[in-house]
C-alpha positions as CSV (number, residue, x, y, z in Angstrom):
1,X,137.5,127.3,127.4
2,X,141.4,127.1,128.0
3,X,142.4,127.9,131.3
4,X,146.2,127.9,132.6
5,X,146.5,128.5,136.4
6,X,149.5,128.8,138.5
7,X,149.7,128.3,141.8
8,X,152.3,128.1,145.1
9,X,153.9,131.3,144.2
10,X,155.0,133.6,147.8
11,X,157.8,134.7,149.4
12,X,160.7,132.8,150.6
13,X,164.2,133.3,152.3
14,X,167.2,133.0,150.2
15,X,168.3,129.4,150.0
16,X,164.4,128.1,150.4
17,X,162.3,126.3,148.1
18,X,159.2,127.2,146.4
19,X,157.3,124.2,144.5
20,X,155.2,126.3,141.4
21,X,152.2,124.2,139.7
22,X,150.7,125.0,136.5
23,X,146.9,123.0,136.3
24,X,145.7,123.2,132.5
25,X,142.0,122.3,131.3
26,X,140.5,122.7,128.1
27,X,143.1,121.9,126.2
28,X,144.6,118.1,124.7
29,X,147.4,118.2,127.2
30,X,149.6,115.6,126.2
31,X,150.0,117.4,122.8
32,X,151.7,120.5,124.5
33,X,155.2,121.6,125.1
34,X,155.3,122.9,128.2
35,X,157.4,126.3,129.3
36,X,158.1,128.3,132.5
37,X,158.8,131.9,132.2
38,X,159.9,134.7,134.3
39,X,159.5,138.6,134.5
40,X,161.4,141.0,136.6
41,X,160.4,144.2,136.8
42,X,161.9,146.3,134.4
43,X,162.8,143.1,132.3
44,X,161.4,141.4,129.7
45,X,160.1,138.3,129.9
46,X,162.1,135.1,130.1
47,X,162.3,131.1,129.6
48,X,163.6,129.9,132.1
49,X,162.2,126.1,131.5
50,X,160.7,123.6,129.2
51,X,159.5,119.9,129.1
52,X,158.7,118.2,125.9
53,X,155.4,115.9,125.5
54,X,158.3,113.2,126.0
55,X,158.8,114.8,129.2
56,X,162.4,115.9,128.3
57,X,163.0,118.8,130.3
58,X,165.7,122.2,129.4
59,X,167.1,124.8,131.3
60,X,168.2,128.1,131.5
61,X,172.1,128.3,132.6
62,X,170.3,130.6,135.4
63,X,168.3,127.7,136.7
64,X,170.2,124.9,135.8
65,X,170.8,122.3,138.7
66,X,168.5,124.3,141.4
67,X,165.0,124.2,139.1
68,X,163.3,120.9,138.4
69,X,160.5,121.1,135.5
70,X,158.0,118.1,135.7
71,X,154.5,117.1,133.8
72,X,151.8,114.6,134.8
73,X,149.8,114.2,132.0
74,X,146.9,112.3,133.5
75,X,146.6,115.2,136.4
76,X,147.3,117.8,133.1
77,X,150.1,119.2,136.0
78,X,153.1,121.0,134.7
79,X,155.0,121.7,138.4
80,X,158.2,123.8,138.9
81,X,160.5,122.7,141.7
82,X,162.8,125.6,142.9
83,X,165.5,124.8,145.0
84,X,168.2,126.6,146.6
85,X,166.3,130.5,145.7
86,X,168.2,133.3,145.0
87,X,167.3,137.0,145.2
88,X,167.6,137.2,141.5
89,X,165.3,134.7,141.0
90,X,162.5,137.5,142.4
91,X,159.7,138.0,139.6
92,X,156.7,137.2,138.1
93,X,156.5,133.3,136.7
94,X,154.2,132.4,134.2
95,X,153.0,129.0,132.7
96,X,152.8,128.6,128.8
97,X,151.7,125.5,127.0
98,X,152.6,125.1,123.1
99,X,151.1,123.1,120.9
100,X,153.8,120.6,119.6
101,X,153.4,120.5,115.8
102,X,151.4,123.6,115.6
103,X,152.9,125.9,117.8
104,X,150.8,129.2,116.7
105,X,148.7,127.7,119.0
106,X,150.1,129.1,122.9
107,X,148.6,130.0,125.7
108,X,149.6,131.8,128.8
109,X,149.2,131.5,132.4
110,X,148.0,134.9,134.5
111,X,151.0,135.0,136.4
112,X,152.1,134.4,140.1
113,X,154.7,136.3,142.1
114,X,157.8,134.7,143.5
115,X,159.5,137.1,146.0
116,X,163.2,136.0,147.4
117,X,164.2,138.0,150.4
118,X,165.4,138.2,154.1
């Protein structure tokens, strides 16, 4: 069975840091690309991240220089470091892993809230 769980989402001042970790099983980690996305309400979903199974990591212009997307393929990790927080960056992240050369196959995390706010 496949599972995708994120965890250390909460709430956090503006200018605080928020470290989100993705933990996969079931799946042959080291053959997925691995994606962050966000949801606002209202909005539609967004990449905001994404780290090759080279571990070459891409940004969104939104995230770029405060976000910092890592895997660890023996721990089958796929953490989010968010620095410096924003009130815009206030949603729903989710966790998604793709499989490299097949990439029908996807799965999705269930979610965890990230709330920015004073």
């Amino acid at each position: 069975q496949v599972q995708l769980v994120e965890s250390g989402g909460g709430l956090v001042q503006p200018g605080g840091s928020l470290r989100l970790s993705c933990a996969a099983s079931g799946i042959a980690f080291g053959e997925f690309v691995m994606s962050w996305y966000r949801q606002a309400p209202g909005t539609k979903r967004d990449l905001i991240a994404t780290i090759t199974v080279k571990s070459v990591a891409r940004y969104d212009d939104s995230v770029k220089g405060r976000f910092t997307l890592t895997r660890d393929d023996a721990k089958l990790t796929a953490d989010l470091q968010m620095d410096s927080l924003r009130v815009e960056d206030t949603a729903v992240y989710y966790c998604n892993a793709r499989h490299s050369w097949q990439p029908e196959i996807t799965y999705w995390g269930q979610g965890t809230q990230v709330t920015v706010s004073s």
